[in-house]
N, CA, C and O of each residue as an XYZ file, in Angstrom:
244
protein
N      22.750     67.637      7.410
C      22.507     68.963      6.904
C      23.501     69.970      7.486
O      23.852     70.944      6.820
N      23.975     69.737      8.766
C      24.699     70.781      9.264
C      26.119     70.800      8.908
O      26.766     71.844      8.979
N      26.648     69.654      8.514
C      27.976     69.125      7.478
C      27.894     70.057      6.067
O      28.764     70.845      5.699
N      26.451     69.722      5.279
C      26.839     70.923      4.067
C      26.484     71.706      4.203
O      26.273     72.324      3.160
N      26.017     72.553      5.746
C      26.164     73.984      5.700
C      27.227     74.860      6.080
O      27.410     76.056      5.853
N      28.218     73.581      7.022
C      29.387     74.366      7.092
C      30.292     74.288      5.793
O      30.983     75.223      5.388
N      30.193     73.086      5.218
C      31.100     72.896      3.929
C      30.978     74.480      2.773
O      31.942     75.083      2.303
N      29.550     74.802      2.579
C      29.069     75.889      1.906
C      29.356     76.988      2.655
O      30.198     77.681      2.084
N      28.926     77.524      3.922
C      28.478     78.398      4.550
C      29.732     78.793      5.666
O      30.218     79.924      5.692
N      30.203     77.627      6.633
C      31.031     77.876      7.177
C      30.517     78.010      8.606
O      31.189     78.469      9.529
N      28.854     77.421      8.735
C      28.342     78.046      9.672
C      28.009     76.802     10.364
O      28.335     75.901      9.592
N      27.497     76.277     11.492
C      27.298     75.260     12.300
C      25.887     75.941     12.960
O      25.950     76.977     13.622
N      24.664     75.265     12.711
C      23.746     75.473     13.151
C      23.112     75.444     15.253
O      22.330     75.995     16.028
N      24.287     74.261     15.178
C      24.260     73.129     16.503
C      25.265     73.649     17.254
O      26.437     73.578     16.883
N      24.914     74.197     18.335
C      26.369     75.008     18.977
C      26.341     73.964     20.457
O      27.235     74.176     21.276
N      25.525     73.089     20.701
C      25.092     72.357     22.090
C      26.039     71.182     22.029
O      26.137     70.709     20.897
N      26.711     70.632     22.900
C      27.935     69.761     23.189
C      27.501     68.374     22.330
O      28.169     67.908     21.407
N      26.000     67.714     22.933
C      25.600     66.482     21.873
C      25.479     67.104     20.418
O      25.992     66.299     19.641
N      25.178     67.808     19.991
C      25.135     67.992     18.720
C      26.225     68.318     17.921
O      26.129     68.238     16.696
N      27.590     68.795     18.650
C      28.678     69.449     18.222
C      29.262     67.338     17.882
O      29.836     66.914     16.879
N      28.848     66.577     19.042
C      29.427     65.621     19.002
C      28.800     64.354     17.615
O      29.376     63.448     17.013
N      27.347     64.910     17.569
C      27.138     64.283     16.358
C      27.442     64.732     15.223
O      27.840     63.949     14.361
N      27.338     65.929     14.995
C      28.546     66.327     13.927
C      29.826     65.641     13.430
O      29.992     65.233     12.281
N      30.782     65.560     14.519
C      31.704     64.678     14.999
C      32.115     63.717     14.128
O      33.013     63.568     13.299
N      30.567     62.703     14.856
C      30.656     61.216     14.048
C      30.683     61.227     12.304
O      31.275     60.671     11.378
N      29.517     62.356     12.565
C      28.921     62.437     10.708
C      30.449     62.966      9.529
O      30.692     62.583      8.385
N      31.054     63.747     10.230
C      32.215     64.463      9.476
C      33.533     63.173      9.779
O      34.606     63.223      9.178
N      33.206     62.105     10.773
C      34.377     61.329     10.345
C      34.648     60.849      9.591
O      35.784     60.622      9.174
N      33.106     60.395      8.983
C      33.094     59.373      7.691
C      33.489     60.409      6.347
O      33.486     60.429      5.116
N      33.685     60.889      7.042
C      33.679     62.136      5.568
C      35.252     62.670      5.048
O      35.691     62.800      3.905
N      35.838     62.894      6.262
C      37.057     63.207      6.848
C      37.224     65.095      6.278
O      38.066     65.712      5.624
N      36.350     65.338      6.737
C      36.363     67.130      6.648
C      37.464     67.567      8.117
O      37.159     67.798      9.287
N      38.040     67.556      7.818
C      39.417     68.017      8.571
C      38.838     69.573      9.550
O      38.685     69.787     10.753
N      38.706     70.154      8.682
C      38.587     71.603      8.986
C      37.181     71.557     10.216
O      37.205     72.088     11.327
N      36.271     70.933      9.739
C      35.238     71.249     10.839
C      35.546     70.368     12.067
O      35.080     70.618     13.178
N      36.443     69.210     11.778
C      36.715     68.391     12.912
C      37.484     69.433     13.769
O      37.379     69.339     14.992
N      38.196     70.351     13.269
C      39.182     71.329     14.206
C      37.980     72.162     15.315
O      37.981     72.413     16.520
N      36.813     72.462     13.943
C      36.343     73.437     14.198
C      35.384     72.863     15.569
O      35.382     73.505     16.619
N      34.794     71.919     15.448
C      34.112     71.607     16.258
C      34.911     71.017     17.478
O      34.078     71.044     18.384
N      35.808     70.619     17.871
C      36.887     69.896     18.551
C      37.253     71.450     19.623
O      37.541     71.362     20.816
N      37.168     72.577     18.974
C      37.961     73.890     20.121
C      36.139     74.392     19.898
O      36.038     75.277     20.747
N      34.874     74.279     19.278
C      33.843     74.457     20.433
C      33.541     73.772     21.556
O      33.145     74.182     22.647
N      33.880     72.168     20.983
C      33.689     71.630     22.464
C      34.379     72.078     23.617
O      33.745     72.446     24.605
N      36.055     72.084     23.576
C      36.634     72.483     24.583
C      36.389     74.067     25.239
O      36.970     74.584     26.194
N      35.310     74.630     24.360
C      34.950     75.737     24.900
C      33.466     75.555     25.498
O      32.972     76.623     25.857
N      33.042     74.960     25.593
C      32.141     74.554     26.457
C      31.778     73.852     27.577
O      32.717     73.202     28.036
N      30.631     73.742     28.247
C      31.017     72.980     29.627
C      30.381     71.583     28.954
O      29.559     71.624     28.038
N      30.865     70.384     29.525
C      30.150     68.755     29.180
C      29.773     68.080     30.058
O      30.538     68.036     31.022
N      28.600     67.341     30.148
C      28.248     66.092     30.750
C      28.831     65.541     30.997
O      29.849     65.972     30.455
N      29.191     64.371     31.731
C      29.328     63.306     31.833
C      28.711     62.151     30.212
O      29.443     61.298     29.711
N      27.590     62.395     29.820
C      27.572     61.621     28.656
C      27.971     62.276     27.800
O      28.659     61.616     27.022
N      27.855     63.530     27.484
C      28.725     64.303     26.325
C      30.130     63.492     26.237
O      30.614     62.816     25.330
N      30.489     63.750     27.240
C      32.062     63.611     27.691
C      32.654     61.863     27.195
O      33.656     61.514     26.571
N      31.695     61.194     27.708
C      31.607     59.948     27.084
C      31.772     59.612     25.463
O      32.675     59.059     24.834
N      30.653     60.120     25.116
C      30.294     60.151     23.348
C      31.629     60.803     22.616
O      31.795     60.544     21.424
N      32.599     61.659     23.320
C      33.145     62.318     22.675
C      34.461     61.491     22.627
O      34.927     61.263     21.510
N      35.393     60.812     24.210
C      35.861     59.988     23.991
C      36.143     58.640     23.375
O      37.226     58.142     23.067
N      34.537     58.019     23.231
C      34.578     57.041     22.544
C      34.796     57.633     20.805
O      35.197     56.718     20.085
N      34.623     58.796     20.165
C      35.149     58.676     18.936
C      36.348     58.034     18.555
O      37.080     57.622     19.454
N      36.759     57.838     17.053
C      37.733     57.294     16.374
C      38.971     58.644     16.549
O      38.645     59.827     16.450
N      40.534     58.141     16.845
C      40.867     59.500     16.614
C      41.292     60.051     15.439
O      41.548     61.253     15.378
C-alpha cells in the first residue's frame, strides 16, 4: 500500500528505518527508481540498528 501511495501521492506513510527498508524490497520487484532514491537518502538520514543496517545491506543492488 505504501508503494501506490507514493506512486499516486508522492507520500511515504513509513518514515521508521525497518519500514523504509521494506519498502525497499517491495519497490525492487517493481523497479520504481524514484522511490528507491527516495527512500535510500531517508535512510541515510536517519539513525540504524544494527538489524536495520543488516536488512538494508543484504538488498539486491
Amino acid at each position: 500500500m505504501d508503494l501506490l501511495k507514493f506512486i499516486y501521492c508522492n507520500i511515504l506513510s513509513c518514515i521508521t528505518p525497518s519500514g523504509l527498508v521494506d519498502v525497499l524490497m517491495t519497490i525492487d520487484k517493481f523497479e520504481v527508481t524514484y522511490c528507491m532514491r527516495y527512500c535510500n537518502n531517508e535512510l541515510h538520514n536517519q539513525h540504524m540498528t544494527t538489524e536495520t543496517t543488516l536488512r538494508y545491506l543484504d538488498l539486491p543492488s
